[in-house]
N, C-alpha and C positions, 0 to 999 in steps of 0.2 A: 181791232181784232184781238180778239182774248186769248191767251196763251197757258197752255198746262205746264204746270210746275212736273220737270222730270220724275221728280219724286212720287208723284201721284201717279203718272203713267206707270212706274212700278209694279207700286203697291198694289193696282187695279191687277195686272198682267197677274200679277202674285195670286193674288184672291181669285181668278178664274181659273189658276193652274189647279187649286185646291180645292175646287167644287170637280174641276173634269178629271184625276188623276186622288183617287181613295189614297190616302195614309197607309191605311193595313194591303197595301198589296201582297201577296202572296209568293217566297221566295219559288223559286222552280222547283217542285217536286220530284226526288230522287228517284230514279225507275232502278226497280231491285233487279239481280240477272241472276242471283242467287247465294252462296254463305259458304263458308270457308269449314268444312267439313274433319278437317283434320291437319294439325298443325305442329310441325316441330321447331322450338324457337329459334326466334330469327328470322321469324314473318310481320310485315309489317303491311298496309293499305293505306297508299296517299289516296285522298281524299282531296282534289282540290290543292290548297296551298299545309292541308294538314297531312300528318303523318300517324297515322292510328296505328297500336298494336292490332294483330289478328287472329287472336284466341278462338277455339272453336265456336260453333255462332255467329262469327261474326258477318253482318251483311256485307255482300259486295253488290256495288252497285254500277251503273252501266257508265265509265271514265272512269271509274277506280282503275288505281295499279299496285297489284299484287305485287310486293318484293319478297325473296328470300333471302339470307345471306349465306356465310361460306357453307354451313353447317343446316342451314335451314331447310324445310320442304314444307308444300303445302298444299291441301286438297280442297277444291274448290267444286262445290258440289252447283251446277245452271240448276236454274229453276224445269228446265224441258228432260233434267235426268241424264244429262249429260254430265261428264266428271271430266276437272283438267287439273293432271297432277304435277305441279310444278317442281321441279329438278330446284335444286341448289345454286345458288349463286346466279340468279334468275329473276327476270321481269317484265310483267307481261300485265296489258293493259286491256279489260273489258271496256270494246269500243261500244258492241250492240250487245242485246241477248232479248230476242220476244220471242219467248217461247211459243204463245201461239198462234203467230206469224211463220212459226222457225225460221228468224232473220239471226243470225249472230255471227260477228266478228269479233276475233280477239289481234291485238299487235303486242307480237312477240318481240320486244328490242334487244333480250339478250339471253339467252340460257339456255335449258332443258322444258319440253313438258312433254306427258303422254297423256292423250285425250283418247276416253270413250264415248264416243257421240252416238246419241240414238238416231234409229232411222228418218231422213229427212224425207217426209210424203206429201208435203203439201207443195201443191204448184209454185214454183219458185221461192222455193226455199235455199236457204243457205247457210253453210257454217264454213267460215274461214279464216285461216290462220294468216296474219299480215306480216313479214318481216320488211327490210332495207333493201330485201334482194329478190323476192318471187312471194307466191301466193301459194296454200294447199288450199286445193277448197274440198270438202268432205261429204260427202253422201249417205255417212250412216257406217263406221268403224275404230277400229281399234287402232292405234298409231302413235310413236315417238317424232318427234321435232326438234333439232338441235339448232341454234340457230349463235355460234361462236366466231370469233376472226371472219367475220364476211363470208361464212360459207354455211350456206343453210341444207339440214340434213334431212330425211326422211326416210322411217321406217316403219310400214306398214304389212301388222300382225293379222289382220283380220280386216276382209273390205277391199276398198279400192279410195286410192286420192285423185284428185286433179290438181299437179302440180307445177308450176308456172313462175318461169321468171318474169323477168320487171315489160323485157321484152314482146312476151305473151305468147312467147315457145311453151306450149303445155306436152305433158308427158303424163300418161295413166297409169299411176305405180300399185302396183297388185298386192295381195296378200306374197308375204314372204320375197318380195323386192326392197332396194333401199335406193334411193336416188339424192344424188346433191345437187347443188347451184353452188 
């Protein structure tokens, strides 16, 4: 009985990996959720393991996280015309945004923002805001978020939120109401 040199079994495995599995694979295409509209410094966008400036322009895209620092703010214009204007000392992570789905999530892990969200009309649509502590979820309004020391705030200008702790006690906060967790 004839026996294959280890080495050959290999090189062979080798050479069929490289007929079935192209070289130029293509890394995973960045899905845009929309661009940083206006910015006072001291904004920055992780990217992954990078840390990008975020001067006006710049793309944001869906797993970026928006930072501020002490002094900073920044206007983050969605691709569906929605606007999330991040407060100062603040950090918030575009999870989803398809606009024309209107699926979007954003996680808020610490600060300030005020979101104007356009009207959501397409059957199961959704826009909401994620913290450590409860959910907004939003239907088309005008609204502040604070979300500091373990206690998440809401204050809603115009519209109505659905707003929900971890538990899934929701409470419908009105124009000119403000509710915590």
């Amino acid at each position: 009985m004839k026996t294959r040199s280890p080495f050959l079994i290999a090189l062979i495995v080798l050479a069929s990996l490289s007929i079935i599995v192209p070289p130029d694979v293509p890394a995973q295409v960045a899905q845009k959720a929309g661009q940083i509209s206006r910015a006072i410094p001291d904004v920055a966008i992780a990217r992954g393991t990078q840390q990008l400036p975020a001067p006006v322009k710049a793309l944001v895209d869906w797993g970026d996280m928006v930072k501020t620092g002490d002094g900073g703010r920044a206007r983050v214009a969605l691709d569906d015309g929605s606007v999330l204007n991040v407060g100062s000392s603040s950090t918030l992570t575009v999870t989803q945004h398809n606009a024309a789905a209107q699926q979007t999530q954003i996680e808020l892990t610490y600060g300030r923002m005020r979101s104007q969200v356009v009207k959501q009309s397409k059957p199961n649509s959704k826009f909401e805001v994620h913290t450590a502590v409860g959910v907004a979820g939003v239907v088309g309004t005008d609204f502040f978020l604070g979300y500091m020391n373990g206690l998440f705030q809401i204050i809603v200008y115009e519209g109505h939120v659905k707003f929900c702790n971890l538990d899934g006690i929701c409470v419908d906060v009105l124009a000119g109401q403000i509710a915590t967790i």
